[in-house]
N, C-alpha and C positions, 0 to 999 in steps of 0.2 A: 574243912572245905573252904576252897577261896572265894573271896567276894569278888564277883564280875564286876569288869569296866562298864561303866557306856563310851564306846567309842564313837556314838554318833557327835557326842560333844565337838570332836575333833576336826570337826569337817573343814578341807580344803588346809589342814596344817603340817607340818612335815610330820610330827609323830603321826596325825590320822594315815597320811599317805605310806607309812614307813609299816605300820600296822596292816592296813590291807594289802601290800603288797608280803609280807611274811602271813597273810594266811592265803594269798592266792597260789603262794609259792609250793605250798605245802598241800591245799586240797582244792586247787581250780587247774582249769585247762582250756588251751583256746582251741576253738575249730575253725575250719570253712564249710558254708554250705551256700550250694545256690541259690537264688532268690527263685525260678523256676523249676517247673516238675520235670522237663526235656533238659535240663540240665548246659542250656547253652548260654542262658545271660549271664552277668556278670556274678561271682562270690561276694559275701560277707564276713567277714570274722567275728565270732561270735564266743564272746568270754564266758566261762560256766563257772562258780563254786557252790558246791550241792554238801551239807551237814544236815544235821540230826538239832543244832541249836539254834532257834528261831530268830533270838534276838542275834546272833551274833551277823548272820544269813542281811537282816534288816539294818544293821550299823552299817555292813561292806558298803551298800546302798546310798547310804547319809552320808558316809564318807566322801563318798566317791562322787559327791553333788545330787546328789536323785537321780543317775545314771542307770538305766535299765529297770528292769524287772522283779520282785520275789514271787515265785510261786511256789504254793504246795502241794508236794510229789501225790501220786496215789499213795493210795491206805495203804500202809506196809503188810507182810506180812505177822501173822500171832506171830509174840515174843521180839520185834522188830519194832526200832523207834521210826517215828513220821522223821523223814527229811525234806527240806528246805530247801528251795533252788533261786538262785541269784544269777539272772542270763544278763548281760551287756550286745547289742546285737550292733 
């Protein structure tokens, strides 16, 4: 088994940046959503990466300056790991 980085070390350096950008590349996705429920004021883009590894979920974050949010998902389903969500709004 390998031994895990901390990549929160890295913050603000080109490996840190080079690092979260090859795991957004691989398990995030950007949206739009409106800022209201009538759907006429303006959009946000809103970055997502959602995993199963808590710390890694919490680095994206320190890398990235303290930049958005982590939460965690609801209780998975039996036989299902808990996932990790990391939103940028």
């Amino acid at each position: 088994m390998m031994e895990s980085t901390d990549f929160s070390s890295y913050a603000g350096t080109d490996l840190g940046w080079a690092w979260l950008a090859g795991i957004y590349e691989g398990e995030g996705c950007c949206t739009a959503s409106y800022r209201d429920a009538r759907h006429t004021g303006y959009r946000t883009w809103i970055l997502v990466v959602k995993m199963t590894d808590e710390d890694t979920v919490r680095d994206l974050r320190e890398v990235a300056g303290g930049l958005g949010t982590v939460y965690v998902d609801a209780p998975p389903p039996a036989g299902h790991k808990q996932a990790w969500t990391w939103r940028v709004f």
